[in-house]
Residue, then its C-alpha position, 0 to 999 in steps of 0.5 A: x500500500x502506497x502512500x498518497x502524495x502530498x500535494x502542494x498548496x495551490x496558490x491564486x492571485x489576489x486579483x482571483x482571489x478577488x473576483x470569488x469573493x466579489x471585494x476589492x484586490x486591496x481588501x484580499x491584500x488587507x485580509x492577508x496583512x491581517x493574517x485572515x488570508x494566508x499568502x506570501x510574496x512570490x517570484x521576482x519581482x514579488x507579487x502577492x500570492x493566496x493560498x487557495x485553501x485559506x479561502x475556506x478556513x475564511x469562508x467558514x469564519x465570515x459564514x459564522x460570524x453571519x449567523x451569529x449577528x443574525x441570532x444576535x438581531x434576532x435577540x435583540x427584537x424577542x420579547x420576554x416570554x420568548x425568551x424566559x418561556x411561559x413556565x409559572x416559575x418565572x413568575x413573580 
């Protein structure tokens, strides 16, 4: 049984990078100075490169962040008994 081989990391350019997430090619150089992308500096002369992968890691962190606002908006314009229930015990 063989081993699979280790692929190496895809990278994109932040103009690609830019088209799939619909922002701006200085926001994708942002995100990764912010280190919510990762990417490195490569080729002569330097040009910013994006590891394919991290768009998931960051997809996943901006899809959560999504549905907590939404629970959070969603707290926000509940009424007590929505929240606390019904029950006799919070009753005073």
């Amino acid at each position: 049984m063989s081993a699979s081989p280790v692929r190496a990391p895809r990278y994109l350019a932040p103009a690609q990078v830019a088209e799939l997430l619909s922002i701006g090619v200085d926001e994708v150089i942002l995100l990764v100075h912010e280190g919510r992308l990762r990417g490195a500096q490569l080729g002569s002369p330097p040009r910013w490169r994006v590891e394919e992968s991290s768009l998931d890691g960051y997809l996943a962190e901006e899809s959560e962040n999504s549905r907590r606002m939404a629970l959070w908006r969603q707290s926000q314009t509940a009424s007590f008994p929505e929240v606390w229930g019904t029950s006799s015990a919070h009753r005073i």
